[in-house]
C-alpha positions as CSV (number, residue, x, y, z in Angstrom):
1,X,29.2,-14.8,-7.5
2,X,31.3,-12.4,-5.2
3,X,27.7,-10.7,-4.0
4,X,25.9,-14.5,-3.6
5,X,29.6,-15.7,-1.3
6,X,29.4,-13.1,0.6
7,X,26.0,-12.9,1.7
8,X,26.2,-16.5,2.3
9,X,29.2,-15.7,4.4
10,X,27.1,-13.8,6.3
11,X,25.5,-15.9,8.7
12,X,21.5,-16.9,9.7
13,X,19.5,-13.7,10.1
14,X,19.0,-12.6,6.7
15,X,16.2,-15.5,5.9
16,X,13.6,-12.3,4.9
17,X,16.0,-10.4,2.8
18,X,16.9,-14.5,1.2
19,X,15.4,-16.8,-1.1
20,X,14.9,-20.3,-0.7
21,X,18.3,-21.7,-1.6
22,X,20.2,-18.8,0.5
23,X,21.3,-16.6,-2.0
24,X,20.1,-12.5,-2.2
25,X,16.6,-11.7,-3.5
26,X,17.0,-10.2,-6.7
27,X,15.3,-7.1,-5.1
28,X,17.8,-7.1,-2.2
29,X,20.8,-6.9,-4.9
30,X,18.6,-4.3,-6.7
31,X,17.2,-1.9,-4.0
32,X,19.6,-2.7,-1.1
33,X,23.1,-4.2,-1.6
34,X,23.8,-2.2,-4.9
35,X,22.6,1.1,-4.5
36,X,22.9,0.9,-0.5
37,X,25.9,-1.2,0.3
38,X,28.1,-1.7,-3.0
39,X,27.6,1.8,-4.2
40,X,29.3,1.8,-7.5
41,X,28.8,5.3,-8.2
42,X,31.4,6.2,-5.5
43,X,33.1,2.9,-6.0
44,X,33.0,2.7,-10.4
45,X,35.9,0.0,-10.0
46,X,33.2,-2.2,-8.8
47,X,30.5,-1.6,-11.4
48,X,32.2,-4.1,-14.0
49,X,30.0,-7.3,-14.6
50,X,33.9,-9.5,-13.7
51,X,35.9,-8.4,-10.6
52,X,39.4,-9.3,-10.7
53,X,41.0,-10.2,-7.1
54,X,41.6,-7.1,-5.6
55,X,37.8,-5.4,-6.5
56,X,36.7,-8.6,-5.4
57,X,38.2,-8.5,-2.1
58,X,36.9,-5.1,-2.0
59,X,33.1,-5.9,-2.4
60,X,33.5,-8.7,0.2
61,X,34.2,-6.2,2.4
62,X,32.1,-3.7,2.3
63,X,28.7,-6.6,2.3
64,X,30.8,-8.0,5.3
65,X,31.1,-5.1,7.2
66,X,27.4,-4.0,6.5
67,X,26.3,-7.4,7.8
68,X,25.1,-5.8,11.0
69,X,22.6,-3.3,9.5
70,X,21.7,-5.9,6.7
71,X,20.5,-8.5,9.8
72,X,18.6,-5.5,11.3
73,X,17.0,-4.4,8.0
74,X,15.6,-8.2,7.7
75,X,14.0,-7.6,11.1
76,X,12.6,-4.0,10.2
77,X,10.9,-6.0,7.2
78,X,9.7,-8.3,9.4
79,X,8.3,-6.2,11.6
80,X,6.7,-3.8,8.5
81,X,5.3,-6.6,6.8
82,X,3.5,-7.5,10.0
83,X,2.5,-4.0,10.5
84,X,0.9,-4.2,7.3
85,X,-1.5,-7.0,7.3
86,X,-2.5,-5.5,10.7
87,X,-3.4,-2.3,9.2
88,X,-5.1,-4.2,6.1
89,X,-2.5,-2.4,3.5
90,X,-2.6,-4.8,0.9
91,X,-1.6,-2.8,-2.7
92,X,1.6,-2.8,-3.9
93,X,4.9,-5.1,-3.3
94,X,5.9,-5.2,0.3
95,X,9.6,-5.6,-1.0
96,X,9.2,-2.7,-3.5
97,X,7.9,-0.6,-0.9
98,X,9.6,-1.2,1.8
99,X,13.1,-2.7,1.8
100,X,14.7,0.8,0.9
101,X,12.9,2.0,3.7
102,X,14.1,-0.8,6.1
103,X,17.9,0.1,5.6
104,X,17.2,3.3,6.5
105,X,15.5,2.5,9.6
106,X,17.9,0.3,10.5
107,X,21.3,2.8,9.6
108,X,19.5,5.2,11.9
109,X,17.9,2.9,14.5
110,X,20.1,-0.5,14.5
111,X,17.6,-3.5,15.4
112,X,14.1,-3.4,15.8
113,X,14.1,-4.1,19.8
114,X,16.5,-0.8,20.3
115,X,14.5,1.2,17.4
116,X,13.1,4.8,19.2
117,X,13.2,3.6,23.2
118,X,11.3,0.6,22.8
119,X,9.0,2.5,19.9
120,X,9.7,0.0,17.0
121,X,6.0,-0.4,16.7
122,X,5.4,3.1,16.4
123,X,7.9,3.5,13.9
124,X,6.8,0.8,11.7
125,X,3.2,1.9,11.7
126,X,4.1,5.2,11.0
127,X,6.1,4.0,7.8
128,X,3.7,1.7,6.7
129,X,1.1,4.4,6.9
130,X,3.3,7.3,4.9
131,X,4.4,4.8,1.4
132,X,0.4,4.3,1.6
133,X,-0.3,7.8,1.8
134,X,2.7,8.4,-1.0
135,X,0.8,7.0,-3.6
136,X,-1.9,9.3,-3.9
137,X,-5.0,6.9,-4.1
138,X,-2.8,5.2,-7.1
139,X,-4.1,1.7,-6.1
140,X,-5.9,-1.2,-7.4
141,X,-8.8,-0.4,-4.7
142,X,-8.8,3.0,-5.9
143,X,-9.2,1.4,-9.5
144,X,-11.7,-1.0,-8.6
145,X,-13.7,1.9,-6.9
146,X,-13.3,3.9,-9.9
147,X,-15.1,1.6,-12.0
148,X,-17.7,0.1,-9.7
149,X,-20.4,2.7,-10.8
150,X,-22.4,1.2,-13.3
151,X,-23.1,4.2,-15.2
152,X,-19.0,5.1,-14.8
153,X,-18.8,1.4,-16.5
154,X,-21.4,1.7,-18.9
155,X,-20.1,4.8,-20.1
156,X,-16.1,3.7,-20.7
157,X,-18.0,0.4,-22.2
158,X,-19.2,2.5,-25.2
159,X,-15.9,4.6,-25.3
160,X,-14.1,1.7,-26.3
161,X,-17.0,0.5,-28.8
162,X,-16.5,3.7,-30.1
163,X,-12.5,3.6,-30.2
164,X,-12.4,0.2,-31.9
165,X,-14.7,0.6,-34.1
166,X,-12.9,3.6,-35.7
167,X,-9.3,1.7,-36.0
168,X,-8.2,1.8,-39.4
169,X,-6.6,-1.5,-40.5
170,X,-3.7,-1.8,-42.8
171,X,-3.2,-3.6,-46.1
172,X,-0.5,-6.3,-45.5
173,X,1.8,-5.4,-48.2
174,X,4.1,-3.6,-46.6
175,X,5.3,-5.8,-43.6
176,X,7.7,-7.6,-45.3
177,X,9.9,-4.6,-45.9
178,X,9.1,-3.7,-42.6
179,X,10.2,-7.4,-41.3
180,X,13.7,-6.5,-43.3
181,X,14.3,-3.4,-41.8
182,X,14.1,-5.1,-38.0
183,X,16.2,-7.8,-39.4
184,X,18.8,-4.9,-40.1
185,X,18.4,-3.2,-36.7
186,X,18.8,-6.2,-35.1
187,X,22.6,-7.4,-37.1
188,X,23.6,-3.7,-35.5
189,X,23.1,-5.3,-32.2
190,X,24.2,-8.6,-29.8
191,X,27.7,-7.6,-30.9
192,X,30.6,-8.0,-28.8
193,X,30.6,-4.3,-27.9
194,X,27.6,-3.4,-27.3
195,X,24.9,-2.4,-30.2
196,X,26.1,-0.3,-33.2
197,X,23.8,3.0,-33.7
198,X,21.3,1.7,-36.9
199,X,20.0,4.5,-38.5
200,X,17.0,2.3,-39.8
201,X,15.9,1.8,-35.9
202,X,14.9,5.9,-36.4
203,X,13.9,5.4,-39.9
204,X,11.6,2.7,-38.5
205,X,10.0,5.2,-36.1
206,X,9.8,8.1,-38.5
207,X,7.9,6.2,-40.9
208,X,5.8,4.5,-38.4
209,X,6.6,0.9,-39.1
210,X,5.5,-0.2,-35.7
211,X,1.8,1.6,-36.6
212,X,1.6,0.0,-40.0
213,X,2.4,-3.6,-38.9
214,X,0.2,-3.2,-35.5
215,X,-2.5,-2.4,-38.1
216,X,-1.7,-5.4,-40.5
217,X,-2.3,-7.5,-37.6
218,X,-5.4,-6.5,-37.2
219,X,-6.2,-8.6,-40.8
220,X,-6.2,-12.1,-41.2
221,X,-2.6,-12.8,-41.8
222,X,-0.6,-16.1,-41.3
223,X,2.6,-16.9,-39.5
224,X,3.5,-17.9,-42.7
225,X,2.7,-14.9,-44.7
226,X,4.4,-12.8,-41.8
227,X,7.1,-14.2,-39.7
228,X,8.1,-17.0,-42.8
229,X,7.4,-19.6,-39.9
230,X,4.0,-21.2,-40.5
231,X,4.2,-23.1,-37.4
232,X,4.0,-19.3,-35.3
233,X,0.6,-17.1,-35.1
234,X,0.7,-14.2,-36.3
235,X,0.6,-12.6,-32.7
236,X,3.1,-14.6,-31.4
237,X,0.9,-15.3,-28.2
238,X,0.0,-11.8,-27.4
239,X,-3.2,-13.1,-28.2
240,X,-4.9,-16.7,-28.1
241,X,-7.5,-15.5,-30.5
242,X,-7.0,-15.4,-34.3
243,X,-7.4,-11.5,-34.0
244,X,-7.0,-9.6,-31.0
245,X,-11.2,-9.2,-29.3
246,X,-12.2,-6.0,-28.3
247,X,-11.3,-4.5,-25.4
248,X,-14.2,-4.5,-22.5
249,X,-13.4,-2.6,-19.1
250,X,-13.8,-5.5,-16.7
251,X,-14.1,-5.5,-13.1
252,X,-11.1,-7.3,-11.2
253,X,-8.2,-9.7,-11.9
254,X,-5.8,-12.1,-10.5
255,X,-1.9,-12.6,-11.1
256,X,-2.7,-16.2,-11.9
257,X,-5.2,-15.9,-14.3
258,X,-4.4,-13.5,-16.6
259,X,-4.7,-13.9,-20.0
260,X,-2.7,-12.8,-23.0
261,X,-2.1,-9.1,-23.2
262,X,-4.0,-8.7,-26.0
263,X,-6.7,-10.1,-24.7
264,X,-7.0,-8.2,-20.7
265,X,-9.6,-5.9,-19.8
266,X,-9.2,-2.6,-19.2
267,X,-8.9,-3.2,-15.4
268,X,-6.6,-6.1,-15.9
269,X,-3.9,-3.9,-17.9
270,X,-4.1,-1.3,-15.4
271,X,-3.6,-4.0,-12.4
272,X,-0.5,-5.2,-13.7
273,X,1.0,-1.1,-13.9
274,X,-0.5,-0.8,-10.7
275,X,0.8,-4.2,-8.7
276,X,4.1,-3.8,-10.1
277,X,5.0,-0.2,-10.0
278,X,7.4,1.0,-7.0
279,X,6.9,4.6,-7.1
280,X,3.3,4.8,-7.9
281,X,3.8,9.0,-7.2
282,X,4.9,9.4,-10.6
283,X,1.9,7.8,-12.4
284,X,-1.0,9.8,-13.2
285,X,-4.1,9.7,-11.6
286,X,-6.6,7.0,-11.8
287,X,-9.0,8.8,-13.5
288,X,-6.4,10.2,-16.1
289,X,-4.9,6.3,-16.1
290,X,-8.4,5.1,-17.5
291,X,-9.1,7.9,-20.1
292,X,-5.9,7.2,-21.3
293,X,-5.7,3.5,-21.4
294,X,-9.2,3.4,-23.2
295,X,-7.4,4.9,-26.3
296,X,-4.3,3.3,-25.7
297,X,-6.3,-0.1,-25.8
298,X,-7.5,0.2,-29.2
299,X,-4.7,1.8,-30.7
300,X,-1.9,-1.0,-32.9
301,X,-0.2,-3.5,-30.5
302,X,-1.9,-1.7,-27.7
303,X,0.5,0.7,-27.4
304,X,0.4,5.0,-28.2
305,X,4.0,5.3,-28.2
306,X,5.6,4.5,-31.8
307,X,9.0,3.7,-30.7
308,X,7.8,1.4,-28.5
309,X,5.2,-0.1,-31.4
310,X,8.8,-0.3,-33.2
311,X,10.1,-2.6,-30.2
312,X,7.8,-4.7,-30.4
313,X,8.3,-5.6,-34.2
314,X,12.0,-6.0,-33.5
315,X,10.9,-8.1,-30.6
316,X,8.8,-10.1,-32.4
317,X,11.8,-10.8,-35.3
318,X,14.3,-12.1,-32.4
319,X,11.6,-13.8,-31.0
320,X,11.1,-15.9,-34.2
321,X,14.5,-17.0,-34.5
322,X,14.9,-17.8,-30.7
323,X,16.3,-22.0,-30.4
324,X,17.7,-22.1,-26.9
325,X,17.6,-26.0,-27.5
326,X,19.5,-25.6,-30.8
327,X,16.9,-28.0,-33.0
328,X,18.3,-26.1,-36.1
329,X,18.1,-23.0,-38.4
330,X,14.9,-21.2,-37.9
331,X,13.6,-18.8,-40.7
332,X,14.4,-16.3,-41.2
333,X,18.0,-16.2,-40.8
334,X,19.4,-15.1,-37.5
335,X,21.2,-11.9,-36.9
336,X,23.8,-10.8,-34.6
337,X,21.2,-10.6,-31.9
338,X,19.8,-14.0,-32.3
339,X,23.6,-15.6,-32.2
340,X,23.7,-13.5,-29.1
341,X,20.8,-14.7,-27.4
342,X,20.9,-18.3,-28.2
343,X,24.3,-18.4,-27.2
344,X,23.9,-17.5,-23.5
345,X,21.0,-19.6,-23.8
346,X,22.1,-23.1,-24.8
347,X,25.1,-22.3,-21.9
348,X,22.0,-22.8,-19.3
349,X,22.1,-26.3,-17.5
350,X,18.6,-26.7,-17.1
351,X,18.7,-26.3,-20.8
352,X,21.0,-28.9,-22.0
353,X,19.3,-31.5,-20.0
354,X,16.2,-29.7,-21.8
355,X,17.9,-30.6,-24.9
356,X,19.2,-34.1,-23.8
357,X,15.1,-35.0,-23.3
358,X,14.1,-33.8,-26.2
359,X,16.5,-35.8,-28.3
360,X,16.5,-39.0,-26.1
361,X,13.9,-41.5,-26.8
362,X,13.8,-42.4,-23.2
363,X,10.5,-41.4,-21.5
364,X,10.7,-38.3,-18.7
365,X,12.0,-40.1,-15.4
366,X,11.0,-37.7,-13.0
367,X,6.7,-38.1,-14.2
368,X,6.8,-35.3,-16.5
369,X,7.3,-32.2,-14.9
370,X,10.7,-31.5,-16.4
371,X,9.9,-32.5,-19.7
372,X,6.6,-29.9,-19.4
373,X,9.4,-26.9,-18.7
374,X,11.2,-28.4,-21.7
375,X,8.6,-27.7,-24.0
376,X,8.9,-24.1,-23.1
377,X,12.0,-24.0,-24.5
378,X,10.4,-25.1,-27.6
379,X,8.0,-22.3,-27.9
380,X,10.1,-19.3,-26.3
381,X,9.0,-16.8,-28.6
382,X,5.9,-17.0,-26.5
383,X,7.1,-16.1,-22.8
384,X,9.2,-13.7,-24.6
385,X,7.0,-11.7,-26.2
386,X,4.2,-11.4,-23.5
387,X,7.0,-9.9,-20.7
388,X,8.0,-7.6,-23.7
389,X,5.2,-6.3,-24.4
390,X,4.2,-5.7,-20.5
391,X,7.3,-3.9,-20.1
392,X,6.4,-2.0,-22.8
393,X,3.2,-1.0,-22.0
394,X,4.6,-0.1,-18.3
395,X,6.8,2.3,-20.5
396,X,4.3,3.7,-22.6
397,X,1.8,4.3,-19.0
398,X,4.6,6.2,-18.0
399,X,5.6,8.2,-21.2
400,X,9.4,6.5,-21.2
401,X,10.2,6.1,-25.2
402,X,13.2,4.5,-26.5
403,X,15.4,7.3,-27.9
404,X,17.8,5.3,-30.0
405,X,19.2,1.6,-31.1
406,X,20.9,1.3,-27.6
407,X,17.8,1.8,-25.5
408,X,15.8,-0.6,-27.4
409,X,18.2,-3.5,-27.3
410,X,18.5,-2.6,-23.1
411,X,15.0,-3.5,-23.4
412,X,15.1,-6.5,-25.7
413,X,18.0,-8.2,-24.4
414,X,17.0,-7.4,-20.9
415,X,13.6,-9.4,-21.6
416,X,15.4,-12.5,-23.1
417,X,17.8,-12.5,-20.0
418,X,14.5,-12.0,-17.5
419,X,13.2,-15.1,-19.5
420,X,16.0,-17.2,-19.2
421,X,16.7,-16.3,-15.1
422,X,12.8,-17.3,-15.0
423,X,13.1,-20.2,-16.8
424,X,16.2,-21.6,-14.7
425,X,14.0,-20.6,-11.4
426,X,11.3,-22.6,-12.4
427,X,13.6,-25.8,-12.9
428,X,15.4,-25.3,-9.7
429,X,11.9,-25.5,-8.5
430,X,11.2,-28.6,-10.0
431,X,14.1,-30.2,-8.8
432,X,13.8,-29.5,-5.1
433,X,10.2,-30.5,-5.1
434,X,10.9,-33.9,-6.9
435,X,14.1,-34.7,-4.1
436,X,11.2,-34.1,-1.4
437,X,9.4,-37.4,-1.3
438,X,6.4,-36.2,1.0
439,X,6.3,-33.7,-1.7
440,X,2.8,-34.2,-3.6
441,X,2.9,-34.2,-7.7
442,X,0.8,-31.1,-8.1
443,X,3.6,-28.9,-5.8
444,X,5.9,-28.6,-8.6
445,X,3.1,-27.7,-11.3
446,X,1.9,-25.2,-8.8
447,X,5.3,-23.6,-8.0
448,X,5.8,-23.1,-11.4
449,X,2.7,-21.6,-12.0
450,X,3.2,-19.0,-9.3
451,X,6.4,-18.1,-10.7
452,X,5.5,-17.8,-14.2
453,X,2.6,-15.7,-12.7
């Protein structure tokens, strides 16, 4: 609230660096204002997530008096962004790539027009030029070249045949106990202090749990049989099949039409590491991305890593017992995690007037639309395990396991809070294309489309 005030306080000028309503980019609070501005390393007294008045104060004043170089930095984007396009650069993030860059530039240059003797230009094409260089052919062109040659195709094609025909599926018997011991990991967490150390979170890992269930799911098993919810599959949406197809390699994809994770292409699980990934240096190469990714493919949950196998069985246990609208007690029984969860949850406004359509026998007054994002709310176990599971996968690309009980619930509660800040996005949305009357019905379906994208 202190950050959002501020920058408001600000003036016009920072319309690049802003998002529709006014308020900071969650990338300009991420890459800019906190590590550039705020810096609570040197300033720890501002690192807590409630100021009282005096840190308060203090914040305000170090966003006001950067206000200068943050109006510049808008410009330098400008200026990059339009750089870019002119130079065809089209892989990666422009905010990702650039906005760090764009302080800096405008700390050592002030404004654009004054940047180098007139030279701004210059500058900017020589910046654009260097992140492009800095990723080391780590693009999705570079993939898409990589697997144009047919026999290059043909070849993988028959590596994955190969890898998934030799998968060794489990007999279900043991998921059950393997269910109870996430249920147990999760009570250690959502506490009021922060998550307990659970020794079964490294017993889970040690005896492979997350291998053994990503095999069992592999089988024909039922919600029922699994989760003790027959109304769920038993992938929780991390497929749309009844079992997860085979990988193929695949030759392009599209942010908007991408399908489960389970069911992506080769290419299209690559793309999304690719499009999404800020310092592309430290990936491998896209040669060594696609060797590895052909095994990693076929292997259980799509995933090498076994802790991270393990996160996604815990993931999929919260995600079971998820009821932002608060219909009633799902099964199984919620744990300290699920109390924690729903409870910031059902807090959202867009999801009690989610809850007061649901119960009201009234039809949807505004055509539909909202009552279309309430029903997300009455399936979130599926949005919440497809972001898992990418962030997952962007862990395991990079060889980033989760060490302990801590890390993993970083990583689960940070996914149920990136759901719920999507979520409220998409109904602010909504809203501000239903009070625009030359606004046409499809804007809104299409705004939230590109967001959940």
């Amino acid at each position: 609230m202190v950050i959002d005030g501020s920058w408001r306080a600000l003036g016009p000028g920072l319309e690049p660096l802003s998002g529709p309503g006014g308020a900071p980019l969650t990338r300009t609070v991420k890459l800019i204002l906190l590590p550039l501005v705020v810096r609570p390393a040197l300033h720890p007294e501002l690192a807590a997530d409630f100021l009282a008045p005096e840190p308060a104060a203090q914040l305000e004043t170090l966003i006001r008096e950067s206000g200068a170089r943050l109006v510049a930095t808008a410009q330098w984007f400008t200026l990059l962004k339009r750089t870019r396009r002119a130079l065809g650069v089209v892989a990666g993030n422009p905010q990702d790539l650039y906005f760090q860059r764009c302080f800096e530039l405008a700390a050592e240059h002030g404004a654009p027009a004054a940047g180098a003797d007139g030279g701004a230009g210059a500058l900017a094409r020589a910046v654009v030029e260097d992140v492009a260089d800095s990723d080391g052919g780590r693009t999705v062109d570079a993939l898409k070249r990589h697997l144009a040659d047919d026999a290059q195709h043909a070849r993988i094609e028959r590596e994955l045949a190969l890898a998934w025909e030799s998968r060794r599926t489990a007999a279900t018997s043991g998921t059950a106990a393997v269910v109870a011991r996430a249920a147990e990991v999760l009570e250690a967490c959502g506490g009021p202090d922060g998550p307990r150390d659970s020794p079964e979170y490294g017993a889970m890992v040690e005896a492979g749990d997350g291998e053994l269930f990503g095999r069992a799911l592999w089988a024909d098993m039922s919600g029922d049989r699994l989760w003790g919810r027959a109304d769920l599959p038993t992938h929780l949406g991390l497929t749309e099949r009844q079992l997860p197809p085979r990988p193929q390699v695949g030759r392009g994809a599209s942010t908007a039409t991408l399908p489960a994770p389970l069911d992506r292409t080769l290419f299209e699980r690559l793309f999304v590491v690719l499009q999404s990934s800020a310092r592309r240096e430290e990936l491998p190469t896209v040669p060594e991305l696609v060797r590895r990714e052909v095994g990693r493919s076929c292997a259980p949950l799509g995933l090498c890593d076994e802790s991270l196998r393990v996160a996604v069985v815990l993931g999929g246990r919260l995600a079971v017992g998820l009821d932002p609208l608060g219909t009633g007690e799902p099964a199984p029984g919620r744990t300290s995690a699920h109390r924690a969860v729903n409870s910031r949850w059902r807090r959202e406004a867009s999801v009690l007037r989610a809850r007061r359509m649901t119960v009201s026998p009234r039809p949807d007054p505004d055509g539909g639309v909202l009552d279309a994002l309430a029903q997300d709310l009455r399936t979130p176990w599926a949005a919440y395990m497809r972001r898992l599971w990418v962030r997952l996968h962007g862990r395991d690309v990079r060889d980033a396991p989760l060490a302990d009980t801590a890390a993993a619930w970083a990583v689960l509660d940070g996914v149920a809070r990136s759901v719920m800040m999507d979520h409220r996005a998409r109904v602010r949305s909504a809203l501000r294309a239903l009070s625009t009357p030359a606004a046409p019905p499809s804007a809104v379906a299409e705004a939230a489309e590109s967001r959940s994208a």
